[in-house]
C-alpha positions as CSV (number, residue, x, y, z in Angstrom):
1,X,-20.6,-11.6,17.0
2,X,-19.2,-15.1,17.7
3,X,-15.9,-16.3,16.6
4,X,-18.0,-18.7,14.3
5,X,-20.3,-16.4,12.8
6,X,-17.3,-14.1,11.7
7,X,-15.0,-17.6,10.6
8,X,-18.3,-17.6,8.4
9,X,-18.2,-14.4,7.3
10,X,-14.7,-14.0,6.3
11,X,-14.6,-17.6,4.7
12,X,-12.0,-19.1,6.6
13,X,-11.1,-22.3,8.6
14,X,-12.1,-22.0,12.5
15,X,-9.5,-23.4,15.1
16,X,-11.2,-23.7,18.5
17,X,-14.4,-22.3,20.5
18,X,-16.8,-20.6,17.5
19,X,-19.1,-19.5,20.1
20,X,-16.4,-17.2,21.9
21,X,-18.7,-13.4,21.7
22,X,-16.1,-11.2,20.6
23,X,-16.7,-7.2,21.8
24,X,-14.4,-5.4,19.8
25,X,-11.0,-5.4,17.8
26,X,-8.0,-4.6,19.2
27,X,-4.2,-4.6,18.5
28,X,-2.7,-7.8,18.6
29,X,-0.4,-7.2,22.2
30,X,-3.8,-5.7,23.7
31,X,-6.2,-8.5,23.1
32,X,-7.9,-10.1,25.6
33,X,-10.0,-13.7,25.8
34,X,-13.3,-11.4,24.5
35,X,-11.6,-9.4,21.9
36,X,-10.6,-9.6,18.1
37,X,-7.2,-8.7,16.9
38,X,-4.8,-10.2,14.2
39,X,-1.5,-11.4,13.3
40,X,0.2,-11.0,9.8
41,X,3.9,-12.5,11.2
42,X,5.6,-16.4,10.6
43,X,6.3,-16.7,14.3
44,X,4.2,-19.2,15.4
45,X,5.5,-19.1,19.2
46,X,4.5,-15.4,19.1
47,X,0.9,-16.5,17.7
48,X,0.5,-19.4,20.6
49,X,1.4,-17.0,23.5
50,X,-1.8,-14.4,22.7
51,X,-4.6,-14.9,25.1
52,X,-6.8,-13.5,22.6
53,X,-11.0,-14.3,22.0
54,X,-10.0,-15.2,18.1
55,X,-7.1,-14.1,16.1
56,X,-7.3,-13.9,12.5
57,X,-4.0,-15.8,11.0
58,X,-2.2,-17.4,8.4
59,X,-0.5,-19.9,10.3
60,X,-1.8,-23.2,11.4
61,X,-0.2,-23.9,14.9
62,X,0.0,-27.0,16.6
63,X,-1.4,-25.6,19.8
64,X,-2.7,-22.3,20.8
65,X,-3.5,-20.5,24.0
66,X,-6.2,-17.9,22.6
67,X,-9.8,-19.2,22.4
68,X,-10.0,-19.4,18.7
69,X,-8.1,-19.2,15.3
70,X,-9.7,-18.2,11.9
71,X,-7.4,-19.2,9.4
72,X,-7.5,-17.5,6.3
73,X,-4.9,-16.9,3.1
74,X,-5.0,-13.0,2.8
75,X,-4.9,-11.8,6.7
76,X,-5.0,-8.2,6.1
77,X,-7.8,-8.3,3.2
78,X,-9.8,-10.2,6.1
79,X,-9.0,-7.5,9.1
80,X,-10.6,-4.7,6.8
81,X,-13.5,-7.3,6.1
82,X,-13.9,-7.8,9.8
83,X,-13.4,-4.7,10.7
84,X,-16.5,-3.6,8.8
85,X,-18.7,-5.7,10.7
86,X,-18.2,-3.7,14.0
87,X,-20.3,-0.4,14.2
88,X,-18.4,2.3,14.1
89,X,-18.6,5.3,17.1
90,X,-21.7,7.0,16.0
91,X,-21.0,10.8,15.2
92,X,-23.3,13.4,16.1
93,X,-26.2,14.2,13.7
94,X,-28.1,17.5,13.8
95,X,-30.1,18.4,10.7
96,X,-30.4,21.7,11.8
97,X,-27.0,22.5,11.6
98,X,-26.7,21.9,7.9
99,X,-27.5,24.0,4.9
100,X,-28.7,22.6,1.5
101,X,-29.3,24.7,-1.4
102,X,-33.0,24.6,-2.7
103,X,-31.4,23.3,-5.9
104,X,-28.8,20.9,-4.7
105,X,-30.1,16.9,-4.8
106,X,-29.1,14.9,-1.6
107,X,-30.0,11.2,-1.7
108,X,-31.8,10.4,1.1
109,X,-29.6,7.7,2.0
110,X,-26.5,9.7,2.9
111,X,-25.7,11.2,5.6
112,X,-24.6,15.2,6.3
113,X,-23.2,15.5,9.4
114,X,-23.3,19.4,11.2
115,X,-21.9,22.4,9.9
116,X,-21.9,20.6,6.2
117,X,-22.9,23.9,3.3
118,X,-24.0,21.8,0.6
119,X,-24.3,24.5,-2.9
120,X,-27.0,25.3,-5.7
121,X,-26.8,22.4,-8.0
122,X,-25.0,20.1,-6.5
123,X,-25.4,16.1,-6.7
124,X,-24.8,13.9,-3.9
125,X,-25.4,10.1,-4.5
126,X,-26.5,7.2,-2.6
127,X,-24.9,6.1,0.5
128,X,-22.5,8.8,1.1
129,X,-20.6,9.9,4.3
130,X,-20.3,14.3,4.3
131,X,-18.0,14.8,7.6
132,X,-18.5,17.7,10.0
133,X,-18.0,21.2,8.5
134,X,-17.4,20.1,4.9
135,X,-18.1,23.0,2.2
136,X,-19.3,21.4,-1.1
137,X,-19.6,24.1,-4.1
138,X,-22.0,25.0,-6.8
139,X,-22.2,22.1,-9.4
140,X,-20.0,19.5,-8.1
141,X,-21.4,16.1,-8.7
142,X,-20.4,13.4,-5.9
143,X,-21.2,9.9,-7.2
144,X,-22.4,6.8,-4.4
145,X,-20.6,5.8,-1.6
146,X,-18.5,8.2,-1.2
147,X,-16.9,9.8,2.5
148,X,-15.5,13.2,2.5
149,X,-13.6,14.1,6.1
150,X,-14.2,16.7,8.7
151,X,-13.1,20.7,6.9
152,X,-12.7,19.6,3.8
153,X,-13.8,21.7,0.6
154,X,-15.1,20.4,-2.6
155,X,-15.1,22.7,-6.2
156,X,-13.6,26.2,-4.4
157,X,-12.2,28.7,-7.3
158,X,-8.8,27.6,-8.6
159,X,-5.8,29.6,-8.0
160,X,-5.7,31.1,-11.3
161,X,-4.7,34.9,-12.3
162,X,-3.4,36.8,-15.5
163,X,-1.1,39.7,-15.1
164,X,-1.6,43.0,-16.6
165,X,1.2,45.5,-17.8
166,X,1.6,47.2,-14.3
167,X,2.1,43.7,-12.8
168,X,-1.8,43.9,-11.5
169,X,-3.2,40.4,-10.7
170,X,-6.5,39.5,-12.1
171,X,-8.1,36.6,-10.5
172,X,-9.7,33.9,-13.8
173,X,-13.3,33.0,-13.1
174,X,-13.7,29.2,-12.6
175,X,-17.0,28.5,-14.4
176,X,-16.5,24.4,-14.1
177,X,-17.6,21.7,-11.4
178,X,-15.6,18.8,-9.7
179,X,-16.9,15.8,-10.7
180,X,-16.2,12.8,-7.9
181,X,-17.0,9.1,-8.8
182,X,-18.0,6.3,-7.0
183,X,-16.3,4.9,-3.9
184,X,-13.9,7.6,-3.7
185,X,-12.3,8.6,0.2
186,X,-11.6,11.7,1.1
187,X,-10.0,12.4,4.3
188,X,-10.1,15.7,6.3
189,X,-8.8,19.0,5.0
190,X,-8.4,18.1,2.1
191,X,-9.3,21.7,-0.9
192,X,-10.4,19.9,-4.7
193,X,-10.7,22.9,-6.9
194,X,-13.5,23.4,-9.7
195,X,-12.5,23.8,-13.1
196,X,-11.6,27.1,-15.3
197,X,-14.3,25.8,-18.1
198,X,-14.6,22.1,-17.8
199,X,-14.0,20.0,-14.9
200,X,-11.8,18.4,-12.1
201,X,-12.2,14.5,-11.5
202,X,-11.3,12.2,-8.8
203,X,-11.5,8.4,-10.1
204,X,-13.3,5.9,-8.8
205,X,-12.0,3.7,-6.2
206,X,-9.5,6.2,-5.5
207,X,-8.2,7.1,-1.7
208,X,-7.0,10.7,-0.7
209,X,-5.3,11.4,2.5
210,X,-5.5,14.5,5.3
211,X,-4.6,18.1,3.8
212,X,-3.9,17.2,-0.2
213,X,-4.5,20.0,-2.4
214,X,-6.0,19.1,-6.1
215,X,-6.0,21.9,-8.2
216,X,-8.6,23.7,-11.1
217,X,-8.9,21.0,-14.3
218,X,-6.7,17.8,-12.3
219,X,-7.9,14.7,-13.8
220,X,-7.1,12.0,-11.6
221,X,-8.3,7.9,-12.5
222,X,-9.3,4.8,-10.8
223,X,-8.2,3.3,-7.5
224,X,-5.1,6.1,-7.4
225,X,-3.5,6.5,-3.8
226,X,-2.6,10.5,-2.8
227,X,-1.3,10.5,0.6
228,X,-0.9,13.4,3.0
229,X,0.0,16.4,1.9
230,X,0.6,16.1,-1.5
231,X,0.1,19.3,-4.3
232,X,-1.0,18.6,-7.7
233,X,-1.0,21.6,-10.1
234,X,-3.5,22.6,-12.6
235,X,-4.6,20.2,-15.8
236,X,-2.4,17.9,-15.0
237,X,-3.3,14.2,-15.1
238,X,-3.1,10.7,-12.9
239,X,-3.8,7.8,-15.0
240,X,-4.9,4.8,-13.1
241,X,-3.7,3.0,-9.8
242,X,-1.0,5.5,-9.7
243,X,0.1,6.5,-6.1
244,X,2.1,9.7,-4.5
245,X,3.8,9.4,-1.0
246,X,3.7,12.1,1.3
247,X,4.3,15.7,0.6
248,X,4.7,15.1,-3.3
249,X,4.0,17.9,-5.6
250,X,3.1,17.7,-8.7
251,X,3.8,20.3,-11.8
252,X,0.7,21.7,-14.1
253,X,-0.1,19.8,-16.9
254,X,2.5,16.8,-16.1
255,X,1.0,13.4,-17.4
256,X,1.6,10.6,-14.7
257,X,1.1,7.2,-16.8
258,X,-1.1,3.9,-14.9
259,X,1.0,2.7,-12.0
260,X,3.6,4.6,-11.9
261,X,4.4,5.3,-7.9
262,X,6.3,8.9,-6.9
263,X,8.0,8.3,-3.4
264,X,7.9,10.6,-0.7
265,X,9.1,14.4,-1.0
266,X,9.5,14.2,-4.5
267,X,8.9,17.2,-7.1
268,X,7.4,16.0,-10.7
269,X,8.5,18.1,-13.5
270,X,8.1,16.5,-16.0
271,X,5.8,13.0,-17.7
272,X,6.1,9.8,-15.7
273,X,5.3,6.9,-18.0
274,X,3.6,3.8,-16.4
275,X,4.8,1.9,-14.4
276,X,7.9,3.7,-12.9
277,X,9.3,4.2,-9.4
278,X,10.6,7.7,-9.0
279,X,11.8,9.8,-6.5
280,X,13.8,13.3,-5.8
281,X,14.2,16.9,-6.8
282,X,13.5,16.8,-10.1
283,X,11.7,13.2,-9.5
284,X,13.8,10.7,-11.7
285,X,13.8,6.5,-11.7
286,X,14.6,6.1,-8.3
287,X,17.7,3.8,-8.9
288,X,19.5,7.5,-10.2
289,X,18.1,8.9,-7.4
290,X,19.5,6.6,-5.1
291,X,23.2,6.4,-7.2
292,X,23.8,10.1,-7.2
293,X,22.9,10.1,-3.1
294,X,25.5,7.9,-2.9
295,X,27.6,9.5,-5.5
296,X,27.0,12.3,-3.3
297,X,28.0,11.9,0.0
298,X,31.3,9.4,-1.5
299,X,32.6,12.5,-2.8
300,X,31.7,14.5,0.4
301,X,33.2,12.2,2.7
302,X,36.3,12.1,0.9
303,X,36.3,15.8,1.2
304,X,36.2,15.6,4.7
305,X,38.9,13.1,5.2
């Protein structure tokens, strides 16, 4: 598309030649007078020196050596937008490489790509993205628009087991579903268990990274963020917009209220009311977390002199 066309498109203010074609987006120090990139920085020397086709920006230089501007007041909200309006690399589609139950219900909008085992019962909705060897189990229920990356499983048997008196382990049946609203992302390897008797939901909105295991009964709300290999036990629950950094794990039946943000490496014991940053081993407000580090290695350095 032209510089103009997307200046259009992302409702911003056009500096320069709208009818540069622009190819493809690029990073900012790669861009070249036929590509898109963008800059998010205050230097506006920095911003003048790109020989780019267009660069999306805040700033409003005086002069500019790339062939257009499109200024606009949220830069990064506009790079997703434009983003979108490139195709992305087509992946390889072969029907015959994927199995749907007789029972399960595919809209015909979506797309399965191969090696994709799609169970008895199973409801996919409208404009959905399966990846490459995804395994979706009986009864799960996938609402529209949503992606699910390459390996990952949907509604396996939870990781549930009663012991007997001579320590034998006997495994629980999981008779539930998972249950995935719309506009949900799941990215690649990522295991969502089915429930023991009811079921396991992912909000909508909500965004889940590579290799994140959600466990048997996990109730998890709207527009949450779960980022690479994160653990969250059985029943417990993730009220709304909350987010876990990487490698966070999660306790059964914790209660993690709306907002609340775990940083990374953290272990959650116990209820996290809304709102709060916390971090560590137990996870705490991160402000103790940070005092006794320093408390810490104070007394250890004193130790050593």
């Amino acid at each position: 598309m032209t510089a103009g066309e997307l200046a259009r498109l992302l409702g911003g203010e056009l500096l320069g030649d709208g009818g540069v074609e622009l190819v493809r987006p690029v990073a900012f120090e790669e861009a070249s007078p036929d590509e898109l990139t963008f800059y998010d920085g205050d230097d506006e020397e920095k911003l003048s020196l790109s020989r780019a086709g267009s660069v999306i920006t805040r700033l409003h230089p005086e002069s500019f050596s790339a062939r257009s501007l499109i200024i606009v007041s949220e830069v990064r909200l506009a790079w997703v937008k434009a983003l979108s309006a490139f195709p992305a690399p087509a992946e390889e589609q072969s029907p015959k490489l994927v199995h749907v139950s007789g029972s399960a219900s595919v809209d015909p909008s979506s797309i399965l790509l191969p090696f994709t085992y799609v169970g008895p019962e199973v409801r996919i909705g409208p404009d959905c993205l399966i990846g490459p060897n995804v395994t979706i189990h009986a009864r799960s229920k996938i609402g529209a628009r949503v992606k699910i990356g390459a390996g990952s499983v949907i509604g396996s048997p939870g990781f549930g087991y009663v012991q007997d008196p001579d320590g034998n382990h006997h495994h629980v049946p999981h008779l539930g579903r998972v249950v995935i609203e719309e506009d949900v992302e799941i990215a690649a390897g990522v295991c969502i268990d089915r429930g023991t008797v009811g079921q396991t939901v992912i909000g909508k909105g909500t965004k889940i990274d590579n290799l994140v295991h959600i466990a048997h009964n996990v109730l998890v709300g709207k527009n949450c963020l779960i980022t690479g290999q994160c653990g969250i036990a059985g029943s417990s629950v993730l009220e709304d917009k909350v987010v876990l950094a990487g490698q966070v794990g999660v306790k059964d039946h914790v209660h993690i209220g709306e907002g609340a943000v775990v940083l990374a490496k953290s272990a959650v014991f116990k209820n996290i009311g809304a709102g709060e940053v916390v971090s560590g081993i137990p996870a705490r407000p991160h402000r103790l977390t940070l005092r006794a580090q320093a408390r810490l290695f104070r007394d250890g350095s004193s130790k050593d002199n």
